[in-house]
C-alpha positions in Angstrom: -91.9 -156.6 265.9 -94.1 -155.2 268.9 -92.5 -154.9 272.4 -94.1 -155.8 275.7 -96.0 -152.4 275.5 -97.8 -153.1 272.1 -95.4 -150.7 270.6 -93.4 -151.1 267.5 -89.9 -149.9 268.3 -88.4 -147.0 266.3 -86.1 -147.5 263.4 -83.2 -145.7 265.5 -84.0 -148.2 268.3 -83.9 -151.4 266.7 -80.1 -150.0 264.8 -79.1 -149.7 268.6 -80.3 -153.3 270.4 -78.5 -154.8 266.7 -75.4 -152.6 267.5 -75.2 -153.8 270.8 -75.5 -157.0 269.6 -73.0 -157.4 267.2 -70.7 -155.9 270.4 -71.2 -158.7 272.4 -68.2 -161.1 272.8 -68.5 -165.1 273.1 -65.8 -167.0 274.5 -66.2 -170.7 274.1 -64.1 -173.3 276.3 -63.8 -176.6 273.8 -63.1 -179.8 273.7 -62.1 -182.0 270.2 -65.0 -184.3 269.4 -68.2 -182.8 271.7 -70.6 -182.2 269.4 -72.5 -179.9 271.6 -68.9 -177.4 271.3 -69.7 -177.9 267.5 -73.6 -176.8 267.7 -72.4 -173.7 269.8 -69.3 -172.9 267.4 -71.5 -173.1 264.4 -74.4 -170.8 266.0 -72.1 -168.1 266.6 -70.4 -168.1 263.4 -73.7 -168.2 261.3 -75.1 -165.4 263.8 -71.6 -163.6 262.5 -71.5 -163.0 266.6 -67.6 -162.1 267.9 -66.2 -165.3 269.4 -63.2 -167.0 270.3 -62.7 -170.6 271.0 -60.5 -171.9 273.6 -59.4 -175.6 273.3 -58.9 -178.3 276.2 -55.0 -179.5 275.6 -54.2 -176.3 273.8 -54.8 -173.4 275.6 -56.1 -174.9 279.1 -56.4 -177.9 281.4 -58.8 -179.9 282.8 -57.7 -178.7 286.2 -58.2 -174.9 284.8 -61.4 -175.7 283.4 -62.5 -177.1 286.8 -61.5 -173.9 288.6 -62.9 -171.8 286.4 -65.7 -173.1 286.0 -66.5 -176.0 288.5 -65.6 -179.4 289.8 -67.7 -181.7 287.6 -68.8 -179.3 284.6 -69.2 -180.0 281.2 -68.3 -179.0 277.8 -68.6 -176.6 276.4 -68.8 -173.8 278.3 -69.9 -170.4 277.2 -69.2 -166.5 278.6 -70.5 -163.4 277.1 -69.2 -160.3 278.2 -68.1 -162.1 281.5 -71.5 -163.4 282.4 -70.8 -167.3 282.3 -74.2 -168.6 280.4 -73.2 -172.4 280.7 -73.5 -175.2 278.1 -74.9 -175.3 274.8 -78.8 -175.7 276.0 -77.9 -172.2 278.1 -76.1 -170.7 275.5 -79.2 -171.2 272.9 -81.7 -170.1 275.4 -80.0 -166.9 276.0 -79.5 -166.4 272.2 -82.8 -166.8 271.7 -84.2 -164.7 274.7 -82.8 -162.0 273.6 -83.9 -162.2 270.0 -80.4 -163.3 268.2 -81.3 -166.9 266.7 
């Protein structure tokens, strides 16, 4: 791996970007039957990434959702570390930017 500079980042370096992380927490706001909740859910559990899921009808409402998040949003949505990313497409972007998947 070689970094914007041409270098290739130190041993002790690449231990603290993958301990950083392995600290970031997902939460995902669900809904039963949207596959794109599934594709995200199954992304962070193979990336072993900390997550917790959060189910329409069980733990908040479509009117919460919509307040939270926005009149006319869709599922699912996804916050790391308080940073709302967005849907699924967003979600695997940012994973990817920042060299998780």
């Amino acid at each position: 791996m070689v970094n914007e500079e041409g270098f290739i980042p130190s041993f002790f370096s690449l231990i603290n970007f993958n301990s950083l992380i392995r600290n970031m927490k997902f939460t995902v706001y669900s809904k039963d039957g949207c596959p794109y909740c599934i594709k995200v859910k199954q992304v962070l559990e193979l990336t072993k990434l900390q997550h917790v899921v959060y189910n329409l009808g069980e733990d908040f409402t479509r009117e919460q959702f919509y307040a939270e998040f926005g009149e006319g949003s869709t599922f699912p949505q996804v916050i790391c570390d308080e940073q709302k990313l967005g849907g699924s497409v967003e979600t695997i972007k940012f994973l990817k930017e920042n060299q998780i998947v």
